[in-house]
C-alpha positions in Angstrom: 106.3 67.8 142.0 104.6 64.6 142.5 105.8 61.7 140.3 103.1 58.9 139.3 103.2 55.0 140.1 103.5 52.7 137.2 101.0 49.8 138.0 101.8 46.7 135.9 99.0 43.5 135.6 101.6 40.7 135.2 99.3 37.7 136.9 98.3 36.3 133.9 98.3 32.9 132.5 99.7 33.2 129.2 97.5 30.2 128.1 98.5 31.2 124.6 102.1 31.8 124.9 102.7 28.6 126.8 104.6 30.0 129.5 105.6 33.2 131.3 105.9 35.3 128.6 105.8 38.4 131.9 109.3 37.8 132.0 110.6 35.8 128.8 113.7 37.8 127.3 113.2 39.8 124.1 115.5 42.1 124.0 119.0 42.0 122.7 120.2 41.0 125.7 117.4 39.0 127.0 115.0 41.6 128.7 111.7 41.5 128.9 108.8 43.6 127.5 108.0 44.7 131.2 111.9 46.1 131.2 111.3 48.6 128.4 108.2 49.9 129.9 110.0 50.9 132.9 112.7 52.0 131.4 110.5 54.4 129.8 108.9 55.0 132.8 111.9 55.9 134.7 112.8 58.6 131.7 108.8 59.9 132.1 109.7 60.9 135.6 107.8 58.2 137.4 108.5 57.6 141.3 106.9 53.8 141.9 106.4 50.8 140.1 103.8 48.3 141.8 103.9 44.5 139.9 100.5 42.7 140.2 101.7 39.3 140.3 100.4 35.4 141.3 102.0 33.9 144.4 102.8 31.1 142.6 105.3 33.3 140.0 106.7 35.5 142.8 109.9 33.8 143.2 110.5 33.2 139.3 109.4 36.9 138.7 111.6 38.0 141.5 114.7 36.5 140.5 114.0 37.9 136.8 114.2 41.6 137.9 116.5 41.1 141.1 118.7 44.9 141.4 118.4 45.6 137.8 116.5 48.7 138.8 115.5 48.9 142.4 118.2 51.7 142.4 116.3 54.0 139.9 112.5 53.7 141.2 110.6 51.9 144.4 109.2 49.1 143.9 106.3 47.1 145.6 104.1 44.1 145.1 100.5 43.1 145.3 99.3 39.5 144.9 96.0 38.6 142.5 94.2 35.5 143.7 91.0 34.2 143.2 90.2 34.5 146.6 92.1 37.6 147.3 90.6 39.7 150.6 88.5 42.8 149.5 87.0 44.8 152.5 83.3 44.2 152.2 83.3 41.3 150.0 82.8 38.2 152.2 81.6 36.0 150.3 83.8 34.4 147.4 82.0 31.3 145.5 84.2 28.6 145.8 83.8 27.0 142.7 85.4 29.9 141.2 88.0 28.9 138.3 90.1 32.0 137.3 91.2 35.3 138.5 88.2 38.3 138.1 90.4 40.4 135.9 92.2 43.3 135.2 89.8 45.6 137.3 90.4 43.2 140.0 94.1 43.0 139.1 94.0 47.1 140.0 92.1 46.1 143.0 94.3 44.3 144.5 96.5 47.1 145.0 94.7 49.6 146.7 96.8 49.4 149.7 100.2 50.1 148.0 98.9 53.3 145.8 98.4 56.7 146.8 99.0 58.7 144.2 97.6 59.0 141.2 99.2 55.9 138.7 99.0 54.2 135.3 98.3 51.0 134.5 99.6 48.6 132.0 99.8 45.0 130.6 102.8 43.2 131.3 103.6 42.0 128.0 102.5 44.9 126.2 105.2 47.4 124.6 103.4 51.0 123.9 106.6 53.4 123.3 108.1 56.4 125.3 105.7 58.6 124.2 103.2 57.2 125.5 104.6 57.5 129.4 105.8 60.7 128.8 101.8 62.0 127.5 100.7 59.9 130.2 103.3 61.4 133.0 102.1 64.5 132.3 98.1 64.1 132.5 99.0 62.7 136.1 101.2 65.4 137.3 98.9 68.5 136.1 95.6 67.2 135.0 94.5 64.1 136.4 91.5 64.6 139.3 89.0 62.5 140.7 86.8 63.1 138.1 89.2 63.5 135.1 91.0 59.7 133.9 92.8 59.2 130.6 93.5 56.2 128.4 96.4 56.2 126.1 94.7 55.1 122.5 96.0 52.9 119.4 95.1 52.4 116.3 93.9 49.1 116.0 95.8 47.7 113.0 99.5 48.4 114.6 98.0 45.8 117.2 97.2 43.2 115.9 98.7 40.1 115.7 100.2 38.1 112.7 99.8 34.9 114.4 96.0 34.5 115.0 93.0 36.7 116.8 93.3 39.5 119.3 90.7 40.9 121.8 90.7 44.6 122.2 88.5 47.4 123.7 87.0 49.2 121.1 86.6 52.5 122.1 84.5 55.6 120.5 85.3 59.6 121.9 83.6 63.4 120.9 85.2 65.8 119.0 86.7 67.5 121.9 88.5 63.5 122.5 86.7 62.2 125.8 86.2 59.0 125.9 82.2 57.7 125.3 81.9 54.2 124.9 84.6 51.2 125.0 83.2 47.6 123.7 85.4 44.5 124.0 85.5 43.1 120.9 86.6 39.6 120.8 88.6 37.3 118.2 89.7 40.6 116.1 91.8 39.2 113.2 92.8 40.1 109.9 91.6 38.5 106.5 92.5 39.4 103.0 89.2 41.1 103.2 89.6 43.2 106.1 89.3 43.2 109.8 86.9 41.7 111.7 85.7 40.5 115.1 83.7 37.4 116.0 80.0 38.2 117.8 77.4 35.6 118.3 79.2 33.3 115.3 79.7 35.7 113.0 81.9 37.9 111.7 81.6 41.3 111.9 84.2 44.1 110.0 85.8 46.9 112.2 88.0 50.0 110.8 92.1 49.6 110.8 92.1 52.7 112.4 89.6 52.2 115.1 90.7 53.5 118.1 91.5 50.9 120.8 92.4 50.6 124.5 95.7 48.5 125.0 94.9 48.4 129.1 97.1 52.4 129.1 94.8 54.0 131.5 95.6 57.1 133.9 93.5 57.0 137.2 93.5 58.9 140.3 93.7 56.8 143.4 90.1 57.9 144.5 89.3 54.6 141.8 90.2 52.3 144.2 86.9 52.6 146.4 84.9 53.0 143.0 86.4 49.8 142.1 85.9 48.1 145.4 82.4 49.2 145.6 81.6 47.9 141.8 83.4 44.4 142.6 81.4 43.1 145.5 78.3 43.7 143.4 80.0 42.5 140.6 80.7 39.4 142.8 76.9 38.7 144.2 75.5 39.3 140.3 78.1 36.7 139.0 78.1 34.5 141.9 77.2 31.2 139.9 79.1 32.1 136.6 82.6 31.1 137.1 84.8 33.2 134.6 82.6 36.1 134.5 85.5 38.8 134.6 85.6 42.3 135.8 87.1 44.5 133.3 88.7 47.8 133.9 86.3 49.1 130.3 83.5 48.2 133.1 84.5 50.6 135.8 84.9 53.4 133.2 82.0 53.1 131.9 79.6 53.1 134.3 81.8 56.5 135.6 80.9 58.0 132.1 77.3 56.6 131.9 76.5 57.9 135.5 78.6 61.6 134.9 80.9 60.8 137.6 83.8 61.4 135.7 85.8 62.0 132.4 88.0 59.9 130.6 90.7 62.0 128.7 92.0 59.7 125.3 95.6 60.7 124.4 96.4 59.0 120.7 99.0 57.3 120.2 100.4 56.3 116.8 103.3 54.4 117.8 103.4 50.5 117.0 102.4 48.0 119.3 104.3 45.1 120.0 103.7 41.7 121.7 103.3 38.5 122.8 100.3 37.2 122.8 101.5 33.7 120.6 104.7 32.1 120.8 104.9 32.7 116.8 104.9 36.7 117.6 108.2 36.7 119.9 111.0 36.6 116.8 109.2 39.6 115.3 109.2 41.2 118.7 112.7 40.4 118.9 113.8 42.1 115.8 111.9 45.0 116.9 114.1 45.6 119.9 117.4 44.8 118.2 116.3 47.6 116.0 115.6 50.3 118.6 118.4 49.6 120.0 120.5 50.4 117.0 118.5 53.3 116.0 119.9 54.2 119.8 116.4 54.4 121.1 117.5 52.5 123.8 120.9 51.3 125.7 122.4 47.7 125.9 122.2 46.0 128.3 119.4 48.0 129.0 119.9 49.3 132.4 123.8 50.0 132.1 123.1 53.5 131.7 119.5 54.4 132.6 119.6 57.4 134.8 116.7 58.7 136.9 114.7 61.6 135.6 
C-alpha cells in the first residue's frame, strides 16, 4: 500500500513571533509544534516527510530535529528562496523583497515528491485526526482530479493575542469545496468576528469553515503549479510582495473543472503560534495531552512506526 509524504512549509519569517517559532519548544519537554505533527503523521501510516525550509535556517533547523526521528520515516529537504530555479521561469525581478508563498513553498519541492502528499504549516497543530482522515483520502481516493483540504471551524483558530488571516472557504451539500477567500486581520470583538477589507470591518460566522494550509494533492500539482507560477511571475513582475497562494491554484482547478477538492471537517482545536503572547497557552495545551496520555514524554521515546 502506498504511504503519503507529509510536506511541511517551515520557511517563514515569523515576523510576529520574533524568532523561529518552526522550531521553538512547546511541549513538555521542549518539542516543537512541527514534532507533534509528525508524530501523528508517523501513527497515520505516512512514509516521507519533506521540510520546506530557508538556507539561512538549515543548520539551526537541522540541529533541532537531529535523529529524533529519522529512524521512524525518510526525510528530505527543499530550499524556498526568492530566486529559487523553476524550469521555465527565467526571469526573476530582482527587486523582489520576500519569498512568493506557500504555493511556491510547494513548488519548491517538486523534485523530492512522487507520491501523492499533504501539506501543512509548520507552526500549526491540527490533531491526529486530522492525518489519519487525510492518510486515508491519499491512499484510496486521492487522483489527479480529486484534492482534499482538511477544514476548521474558524473560532477554534483564532488567536487571543491579536488578528489572524485565514482562507475562508464555502462547499455544496455533497462537501466539495467552491470558493476559498483570504480574509485578512480576522479578530474577535465583544461584538463578534470580523475581518478587515478596504478599512472596514466586516463580520464572518464562528463557525465558518476555514483552510489552516491541510490540503491533500496528488503529485500531478506540481506541473499545475509550475505552469500557474511563471505567469504568476510575468503578471506580478513590478509588485514586489504579490504572493502566490496555494487558495490560487485551487481555485482556478475548480473554476476551470479540472478537478475537485474534497473538504474533510475537522472539529478539533487549533493551536498556535502566531504571537509570542499565544505560546504559554500553547504550552498548557501540550502538558495536558500529554497527561490525558494523548501523547508520550519525551515525545519520541516510544513512537513506533505504523
Amino acid at each position: 500500500m502506498i504511504k503519503p509524504t507529509l510536506l511541511i512549509l517551515a520557511a517563514g519569517m515569523g515576523s510576529r513571533y520574533g524568532g523561529l517559532k518552526q522550531i521553538d519548544g512547546v511541549g513538555p519537554a521542549g518539542e516543537a509544534i512541527i514534532e507533534f505533527s509528525i508524530y501523528d503523521a508517523i501513527q497515520a501510516g505516512f512514509g516521507k516527510v519533506v521540510f520546506v525550509i530557508r538556507k539561512d535556517i538549515e543548520e539551526a533547523f537541522k540541529a533541532k530535529f537531529a535523529n529524533k526521528f529519522d529512524d521512524q520515516i525518510e526525510i528530505a529537504y527543499a530550499f524556498q528562496a526568492v530566486d529559487t530555479p523553476i524550469e521555465g521561469l527565467t526571469d526573476i525581478p530582482a527587486h523582489r523583497e520576500k519569498p512568493w508563498g506557500t504555493a511556491h513553498a510547494v513548488l519548491v519541492a517538486k523534485d523530492v515528491v512522487n507520491e501523492p502528499f499533504c501539506v501543512i504549516n509548520a507552526d500549526d497543530y491540527y490533531g491526529a485526526s486530522a492525518f489519519h482522515s487525510i492518510a486515508d483520502f491519499l491512499r484510496n481516493e486521492c487522483t489527479e482530479s480529486l484534492y482534499s483540504m482538511v477544514g476548521y471551524e474558524l473560532l477554534k483558530t483564532l488567536s487571543d493575542h491579536g488578528t489572524v488571516n485565514r482562507g475562508v472557504c464555502d462547499m455544496d451539500e455533497n462537501n466539495y469545496l467552491t470558493d476559498t477567500n483570504e480574509r485578512l486581520k480576522i479578530g474577535k470583538t465583544p461584538d463578534g468576528i470580523f475581518y478587515q477589507e478596504d478599512g472596514k470591518a466586516c463580520p464572518l460566522p464562528e463557525d465558518s469553515l476555514v483552510s489552516m494550509n491541510l490540503w491533500g494533492f496528488h503529485p500531478n500539482i506540481f506541473e499545475v503549479m509550475r505552469g500557474q507560477f511563471i505567469d504568476f511571475v510575468k503578471d506580478n513582475y513590478d509588485v514586489p510582495k504579490a504572493e502566490y497562494f496555494i487558495p490560487l491554484v485551487v481555485n482556478e482547478r475548480i473554476n476551470s473543472g479540472a478537478a475537485k477538492v474534497k473538504v474533510i471537517p475537522n472539529g478539533e482545536r487549533w493551536y498556535g503560534v502566531t504571537y509570542r503572547e499565544d505560546k504559554p497557552m500553547v504550552e498548557t495545551a501540550f502538558d495536558a495531552m500529554t497527561k490525558e496520555g494523548k501523547y508520550p514524554t519525551p515525545l519520541w521515546k516510544t513512537a513506533d512506526v505504523v
